[in-house]
C-alpha positions in Angstrom: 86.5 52.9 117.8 85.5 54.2 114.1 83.0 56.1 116.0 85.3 58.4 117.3 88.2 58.2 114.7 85.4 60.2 112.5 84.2 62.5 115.2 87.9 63.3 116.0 88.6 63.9 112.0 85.4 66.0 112.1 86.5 68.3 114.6 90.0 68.6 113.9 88.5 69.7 109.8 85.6 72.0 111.6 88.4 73.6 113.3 91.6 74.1 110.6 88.3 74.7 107.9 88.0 78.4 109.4 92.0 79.0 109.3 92.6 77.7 105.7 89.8 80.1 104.3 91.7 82.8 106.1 95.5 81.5 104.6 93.7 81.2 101.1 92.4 84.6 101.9 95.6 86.3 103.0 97.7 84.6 100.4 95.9 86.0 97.5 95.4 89.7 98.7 99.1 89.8 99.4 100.7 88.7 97.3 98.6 90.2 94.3 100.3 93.3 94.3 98.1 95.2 92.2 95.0 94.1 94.4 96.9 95.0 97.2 97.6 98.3 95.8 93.9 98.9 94.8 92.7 97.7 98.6 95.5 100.0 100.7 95.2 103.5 98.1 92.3 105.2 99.3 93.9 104.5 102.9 97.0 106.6 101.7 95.0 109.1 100.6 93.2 109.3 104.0 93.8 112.8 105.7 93.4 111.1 109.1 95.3 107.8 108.2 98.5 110.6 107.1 98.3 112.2 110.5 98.1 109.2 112.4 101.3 107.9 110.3 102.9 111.5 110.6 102.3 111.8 114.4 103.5 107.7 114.8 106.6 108.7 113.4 106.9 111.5 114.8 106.9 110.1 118.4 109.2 107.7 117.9 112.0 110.2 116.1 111.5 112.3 119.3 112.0 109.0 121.9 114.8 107.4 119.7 116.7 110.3 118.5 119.1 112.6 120.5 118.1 115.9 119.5 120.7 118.5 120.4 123.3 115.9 118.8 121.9 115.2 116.1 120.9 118.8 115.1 124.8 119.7 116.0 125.9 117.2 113.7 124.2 118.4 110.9 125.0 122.2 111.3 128.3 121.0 111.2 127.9 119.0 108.5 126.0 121.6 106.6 128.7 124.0 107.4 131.1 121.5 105.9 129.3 121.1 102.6 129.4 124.8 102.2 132.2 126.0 99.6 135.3 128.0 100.7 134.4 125.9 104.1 137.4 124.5 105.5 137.5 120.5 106.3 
């Protein structure tokens, strides 16, 4: 019965070994800002990483917003902000 009590405990430590060295891992690239900073920078500055972003966002403002509204509202809006413009 010992027998397998330690070859349970053995794989049960094989396999969480793996995921704590990733949660260490994780835990202090993330939450160290300034590493954090220093790792994700040169992505920012990325031509092709801004496109990507700038195209992602782009698709989804064109699915998720109602053009002709909102452009309406913000002529009128604009209109509105104008001075002499009547409210």
């Amino acid at each position: 019965m010992r027998g397998v009590f330690a070859v349970l405990l053995i794989v049960i430590g094989c396999v969480l070994a793996p995921l704590a060295v990733v949660a260490v891992w994780t835990t202090e690239e993330v939450t160290n800002t300034d590493r954090y900073v220093q790792n994700v920078a040169p992505l920012a500055r990325d031509p092709a990483v801004q496109n990507a972003v700038v195209d992602a966002v782009a698709h989804l403002g064109v699915r998720h917003i109602d053009m002709p509204v909102t452009s309406r509202r913000v002529w009128q809006a604009l209109q509105a902000a104008q001075p002499g413009s009547e409210q």
